[in-house]
VOSEDREN-793283 format. One record per residue (C-alpha): z, y, x; residue in one letter. Coordinates in steps of 0.5 Angstrom, whole numbers, padded with zeros to 4 digits, always signed. Example, Ala and Ser with C-alpha at 12.3 -4.5 7.8 and 13.67 -1.06 7.14 Angstrom:
# VOSEDREN-793283
+0016-0009+0025A
+0014-0002+0027S
***
This chain:
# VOSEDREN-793283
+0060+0047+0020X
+0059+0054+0020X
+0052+0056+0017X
+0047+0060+0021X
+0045+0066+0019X
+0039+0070+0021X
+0038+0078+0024X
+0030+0078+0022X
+0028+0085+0018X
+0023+0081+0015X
+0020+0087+0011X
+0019+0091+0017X
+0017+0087+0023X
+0011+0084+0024X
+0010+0077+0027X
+0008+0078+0034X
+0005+0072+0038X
-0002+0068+0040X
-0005+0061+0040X
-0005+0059+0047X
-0008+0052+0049X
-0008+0050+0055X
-0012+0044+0053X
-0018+0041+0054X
-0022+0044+0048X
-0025+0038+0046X
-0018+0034+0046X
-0015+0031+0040X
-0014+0024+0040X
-0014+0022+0048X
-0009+0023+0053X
-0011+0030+0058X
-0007+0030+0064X
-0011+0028+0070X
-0005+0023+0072X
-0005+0020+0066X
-0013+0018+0066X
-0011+0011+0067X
-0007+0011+0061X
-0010+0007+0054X
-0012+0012+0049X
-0009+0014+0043X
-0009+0009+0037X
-0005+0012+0032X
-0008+0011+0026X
-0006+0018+0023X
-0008+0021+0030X
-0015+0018+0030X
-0017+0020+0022X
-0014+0027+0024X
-0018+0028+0031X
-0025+0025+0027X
-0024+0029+0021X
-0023+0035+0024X
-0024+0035+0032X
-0023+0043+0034X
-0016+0042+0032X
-0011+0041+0039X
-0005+0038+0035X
-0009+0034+0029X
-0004+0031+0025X
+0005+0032+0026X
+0009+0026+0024X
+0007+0019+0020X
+0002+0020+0013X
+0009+0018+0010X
+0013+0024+0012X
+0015+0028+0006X
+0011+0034+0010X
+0005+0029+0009X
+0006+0027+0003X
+0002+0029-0003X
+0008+0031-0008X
+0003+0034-0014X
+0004+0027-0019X
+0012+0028-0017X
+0016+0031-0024X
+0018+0038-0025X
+0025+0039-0023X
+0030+0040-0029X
+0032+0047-0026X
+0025+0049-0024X
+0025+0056-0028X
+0031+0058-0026X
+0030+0056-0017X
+0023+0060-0019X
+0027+0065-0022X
+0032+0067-0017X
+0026+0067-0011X
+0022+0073-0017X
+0017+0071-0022X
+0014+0077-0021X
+0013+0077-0013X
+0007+0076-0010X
+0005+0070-0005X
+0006+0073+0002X
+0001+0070+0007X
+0005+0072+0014X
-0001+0070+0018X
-0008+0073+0021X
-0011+0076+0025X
-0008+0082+0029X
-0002+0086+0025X
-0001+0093+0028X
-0004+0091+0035X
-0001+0085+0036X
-0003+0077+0033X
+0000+0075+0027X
+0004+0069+0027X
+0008+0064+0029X
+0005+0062+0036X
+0004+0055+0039X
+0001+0052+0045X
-0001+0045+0047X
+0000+0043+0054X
-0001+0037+0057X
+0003+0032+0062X
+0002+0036+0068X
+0007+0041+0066X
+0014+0043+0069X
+0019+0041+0064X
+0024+0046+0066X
+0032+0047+0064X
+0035+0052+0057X
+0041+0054+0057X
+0043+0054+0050X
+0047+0060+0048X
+0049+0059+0040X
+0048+0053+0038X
+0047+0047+0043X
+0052+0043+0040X
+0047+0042+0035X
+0041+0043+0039X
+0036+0037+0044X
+0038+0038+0052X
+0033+0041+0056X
+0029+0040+0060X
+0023+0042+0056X
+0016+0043+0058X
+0015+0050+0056X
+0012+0055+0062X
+0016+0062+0062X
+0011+0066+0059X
+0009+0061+0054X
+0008+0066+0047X
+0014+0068+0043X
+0014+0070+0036X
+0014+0078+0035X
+0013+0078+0042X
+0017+0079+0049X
+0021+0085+0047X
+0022+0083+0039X
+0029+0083+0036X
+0027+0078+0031X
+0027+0070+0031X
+0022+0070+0037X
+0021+0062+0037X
+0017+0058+0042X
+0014+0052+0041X
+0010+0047+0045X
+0007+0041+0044X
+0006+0035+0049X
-0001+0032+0048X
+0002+0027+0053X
+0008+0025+0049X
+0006+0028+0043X
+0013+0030+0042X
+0013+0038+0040X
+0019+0043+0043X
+0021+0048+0039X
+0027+0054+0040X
+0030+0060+0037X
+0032+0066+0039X
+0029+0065+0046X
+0029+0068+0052X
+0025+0066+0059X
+0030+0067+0066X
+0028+0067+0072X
+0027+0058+0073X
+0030+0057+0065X
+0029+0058+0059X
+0035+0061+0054X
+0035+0059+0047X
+0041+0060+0041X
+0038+0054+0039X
+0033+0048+0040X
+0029+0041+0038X
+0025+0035+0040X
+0021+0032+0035X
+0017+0025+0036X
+0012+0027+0032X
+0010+0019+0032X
+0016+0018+0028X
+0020+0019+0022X
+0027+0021+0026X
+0032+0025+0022X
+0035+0030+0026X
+0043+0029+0025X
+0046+0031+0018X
+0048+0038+0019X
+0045+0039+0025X
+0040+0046+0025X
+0034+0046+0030X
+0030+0052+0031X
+0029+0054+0024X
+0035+0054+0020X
+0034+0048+0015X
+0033+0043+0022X
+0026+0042+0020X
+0020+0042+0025X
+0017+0049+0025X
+0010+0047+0027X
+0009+0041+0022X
+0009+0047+0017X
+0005+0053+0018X
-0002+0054+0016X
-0007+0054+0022X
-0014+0056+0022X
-0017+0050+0026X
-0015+0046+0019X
-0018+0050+0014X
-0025+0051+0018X
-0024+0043+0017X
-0024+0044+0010X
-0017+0041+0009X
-0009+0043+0010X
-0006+0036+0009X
+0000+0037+0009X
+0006+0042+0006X
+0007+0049+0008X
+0014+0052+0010X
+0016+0059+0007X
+0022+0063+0006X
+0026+0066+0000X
+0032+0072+0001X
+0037+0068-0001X
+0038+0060+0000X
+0044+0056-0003X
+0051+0053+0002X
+0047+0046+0002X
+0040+0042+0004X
+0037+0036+0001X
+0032+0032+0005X
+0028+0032+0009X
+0031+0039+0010X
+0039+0038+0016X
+0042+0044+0015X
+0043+0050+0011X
+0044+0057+0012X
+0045+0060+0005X
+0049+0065+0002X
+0050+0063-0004X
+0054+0057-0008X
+0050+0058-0015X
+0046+0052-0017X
+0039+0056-0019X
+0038+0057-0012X
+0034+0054-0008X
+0037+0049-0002X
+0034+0049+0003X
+0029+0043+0004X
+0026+0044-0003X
+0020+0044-0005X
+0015+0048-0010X
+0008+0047-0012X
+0003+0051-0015X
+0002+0049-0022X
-0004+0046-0023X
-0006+0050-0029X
-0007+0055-0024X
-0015+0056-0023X
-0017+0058-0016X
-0024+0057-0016X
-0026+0064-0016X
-0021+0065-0009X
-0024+0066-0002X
-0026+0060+0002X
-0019+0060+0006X
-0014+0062+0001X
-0018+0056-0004X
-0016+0052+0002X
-0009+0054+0002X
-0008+0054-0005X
-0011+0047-0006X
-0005+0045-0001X
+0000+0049-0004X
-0002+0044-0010X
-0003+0038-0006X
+0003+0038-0002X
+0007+0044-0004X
+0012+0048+0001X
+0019+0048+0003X
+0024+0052+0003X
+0025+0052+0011X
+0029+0058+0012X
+0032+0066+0010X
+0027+0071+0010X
+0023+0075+0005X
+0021+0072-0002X
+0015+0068-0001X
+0014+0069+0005X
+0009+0064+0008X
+0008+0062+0015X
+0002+0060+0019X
+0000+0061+0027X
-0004+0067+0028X
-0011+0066+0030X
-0017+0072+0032X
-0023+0067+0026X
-0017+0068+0020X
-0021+0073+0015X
-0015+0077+0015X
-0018+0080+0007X
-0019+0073+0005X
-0012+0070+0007X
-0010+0077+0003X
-0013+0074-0004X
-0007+0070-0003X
-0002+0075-0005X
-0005+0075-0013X
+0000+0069-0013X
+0005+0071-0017X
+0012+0067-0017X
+0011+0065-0024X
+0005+0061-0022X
+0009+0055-0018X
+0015+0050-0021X
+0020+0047-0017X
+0019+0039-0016X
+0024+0034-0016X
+0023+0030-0010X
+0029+0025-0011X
+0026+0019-0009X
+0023+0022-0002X
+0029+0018+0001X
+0030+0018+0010X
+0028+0012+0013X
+0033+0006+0012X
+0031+0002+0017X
+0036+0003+0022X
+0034-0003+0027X
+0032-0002+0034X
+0024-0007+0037X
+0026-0012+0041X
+0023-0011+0048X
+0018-0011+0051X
+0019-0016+0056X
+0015-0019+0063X
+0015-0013+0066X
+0009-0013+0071X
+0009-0008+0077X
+0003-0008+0081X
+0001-0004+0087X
-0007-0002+0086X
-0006+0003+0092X
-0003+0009+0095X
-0003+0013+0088X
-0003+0008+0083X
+0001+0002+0080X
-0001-0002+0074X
+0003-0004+0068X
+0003-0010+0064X
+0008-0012+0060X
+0010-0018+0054X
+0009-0013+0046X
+0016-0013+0043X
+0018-0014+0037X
+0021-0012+0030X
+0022-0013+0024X
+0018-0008+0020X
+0014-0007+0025X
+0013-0005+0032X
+0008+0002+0032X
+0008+0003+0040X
+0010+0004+0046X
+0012+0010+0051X
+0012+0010+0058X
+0017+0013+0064X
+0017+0014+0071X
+0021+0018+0076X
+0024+0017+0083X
+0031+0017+0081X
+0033+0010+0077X
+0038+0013+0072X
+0031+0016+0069X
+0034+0023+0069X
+0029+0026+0072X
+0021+0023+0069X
+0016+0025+0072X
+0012+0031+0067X
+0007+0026+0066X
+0010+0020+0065X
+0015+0023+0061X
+0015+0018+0054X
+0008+0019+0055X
+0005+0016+0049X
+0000+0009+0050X
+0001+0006+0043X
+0000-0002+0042X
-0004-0003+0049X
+0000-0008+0053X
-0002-0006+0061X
-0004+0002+0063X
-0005+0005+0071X
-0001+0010+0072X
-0003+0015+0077X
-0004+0021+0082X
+0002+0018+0084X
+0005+0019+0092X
+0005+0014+0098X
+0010+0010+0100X
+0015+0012+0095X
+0019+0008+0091X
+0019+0009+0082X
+0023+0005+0077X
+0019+0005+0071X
+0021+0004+0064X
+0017+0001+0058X
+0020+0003+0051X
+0018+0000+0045X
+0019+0005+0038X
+0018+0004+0030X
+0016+0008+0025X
+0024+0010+0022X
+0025+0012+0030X
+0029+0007+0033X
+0027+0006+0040X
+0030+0000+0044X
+0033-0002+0050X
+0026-0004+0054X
+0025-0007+0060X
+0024-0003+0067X
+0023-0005+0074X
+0021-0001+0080X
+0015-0002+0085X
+0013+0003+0092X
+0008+0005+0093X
+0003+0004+0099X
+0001+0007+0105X
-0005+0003+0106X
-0009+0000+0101X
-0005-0006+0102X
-0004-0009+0095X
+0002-0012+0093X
+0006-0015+0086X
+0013-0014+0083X
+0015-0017+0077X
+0021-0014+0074X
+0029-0015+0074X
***
């Protein structure tokens, strides 16, 4: 598979962007969109914990607690070949925050908007890698924040997050049209799942990872905690990849450099008591969790998303980090998820017409061998489901058995779809049926075929 190589000046070009929620400020753990005001709210333990702890934080926590990002790696042995993977990134060089406030009049980041389910999904026409990208649609509006900014000659990625389905949408080297979206390259991760994207398949970062699930974002730090690894850069990356990491993009075939998906610490004899309230924050996540070699870019580059409350003079104490503070870790026993077999059902689909906008949904739970972790709704006029509905497209309704589905048009005819998932992301086959909707009040019950 031919690797993909950057252009980025990543010495010179500022990280333009900003944080744009188009979200309720108070939205964490429930489902905002105004059709989905019927739907259960999310009870995905992780979601719940994240949104109690810190409820200012828009996204709360990305992917399962045990995710490799989410996965505490500070009792995980040093890796054998640690001094010379540490070496090849420079043992001298300084830990550089690539995140603030403003940087020469721009926001500094890597930006991200949260939208909800009344948002269009449109088309992205994929102009590099789309043999190795997820199809469109994806619901980004065209002037949804692009890194460096509209006119940057860099990696100008795009990333959006789905409250509604909690899925997150990310592209590279992108570029809003008239009514579509083009991209080299592009990925939808379920961040209730711990799917592993196809081996040797790049996403919108270079090793196939999710951008997002990586960076340093303030609404976490003003929480008092970064609870999961941070993404970094290194200038020259090794011809291979090791997990979580799906793809590589390096340079070189030399064992002494990093793969991408490998992960380093701070050391823990590395004494940060005297750091400033926002770098200790990081750094003790740097310890805790560590980060991941995600893409090419300058020599322990750190990425975050911009925000205006980031203490740019406080994040720039991170910068007497010096390389020779971190060590490799050897990961081997973070392993893919095993299980490869799909929930059965759900089944007994009920379909009832509650009025001209809405319809309930009741259905039989599904089962699994390790575990049923919820299910995900579909609506659309079309029976093939090409076309959902934005706010009933695998909107998220975790273990609840019935919801109302909303705002929904008279006398039209929807086919409904109910998906059952586990946490490996396997999703099965689910049950569907269809129902019109009425022109009156008049009621009436369809069970499905």
């Amino acid at each position: 598979m031919e690797p993909r190589f950057r252009s980025k000046s990543f010495f010179l070009l500022s990280l333009l962007g900003v944080v744009l929620v188009l979200a309720h400020p108070n939205r964490i753990d429930r489902v905002m969109a105004a059709g989905l005001s019927g739907f259960p709210q999310i009870t995905q333990a992780g979601d719940v914990a994240a949104s109690a702890a810190c409820p200012g934080d828009p996204v709360g926590q990305i992917f399962p607690s045990g995710n490799p990002w989410n996965t505490a790696i500070s009792g995980l042995p040093v890796h054998s070949n640690s001094a010379n993977l540490v070496a090849s990134i420079g043992t001298g060089g300084s830990l550089h925050p690539d995140f603030g406030t403003v940087y020469e009049g721009a926001p500094w980041g890597i930006p991200f908007i949260v939208v909800d389910g009344s948002q269009p999904y449109l088309p992205v026409n994929y102009t590099a890698y789309g043999s190795q990208s997820d199809p469109g649609p994806y619901p980004i509006p065209l002037n949804a924040p692009i890194e460096g900014g509209s006119s940057s000659p860099g990696d100008r990625h795009v990333l959006a997050f789905n409250s509604s389905n909690r899925f997150l949408y990310e592209m590279f080297y992108s570029f809003p049209q008239v009514s579509i979206w083009n991209a080299a390259s592009g990925a939808i991760f379920d961040t209730m799942t711990n799917f592993q994207r196809p081996l040797d398949w790049t996403s919108a970062d270079a090793a196939g990872l999710s951008i997002l699930a990586g960076l340093a974002r303030y609404e976490e730090v003003q929480c008092g905690a970064i609870n999961h690894a941070l993404r970094f850069t290194a200038v020259t990356t090794r011809q291979a990849y090791i997990y979580p990491a799906s793809h590589q993009a390096g340079s070189s075939t030399s064992p002494n450099v990093p793969a991408m998906g490998q992960r380093f610490r701070l050391k823990s004899s590395v004494n940060i008591s005297s750091f400033s309230p926002q770098a200790k924050i990081i750094l003790q996540a740097l310890k805790t969790y560590g980060m991941i070699v995600a893409d090419n870019g300058g020599n322990w580059f750190l990425s975050g998303a911009p925000n205006p409350n980031w203490d740019d003079a406080d994040i720039d104490h991170l910068k007497q980090i010096h390389g020779s503070d971190f060590e490799a870790v050897d990961t081997s026993t973070l392993q893919p998820p095993t299980d490869t077999v799909s929930p059965v059902g759900p089944s007994n689909l009920i379909l009832s017409v509650a009025s001209s906008a809405q319809i309930n949904v009741a259905w039989t739970a599904a089962t699994d061998g390790v575990g049923v972790l919820g299910c995900r709704i579909l609506v659309s006029v079309n029976s093939n489901f090409s076309n959902p509905l934005p706010a009933y497209s695998r909107a998220y309704v975790g273990n609840s058995l019935n919801a109302s589905l909303n705002q929904l048009n008279p006398s039209t005819k929807y086919y409904v779809k109910v998906l059952a998932y586990d946490e490996a992301g396997n999703v099965s086959n689910g049950t569907t049926g269809n129902v019109t909707t009425a022109s009156s009040k008049r009621v009436r019950q369809l069970v499905s075929d």
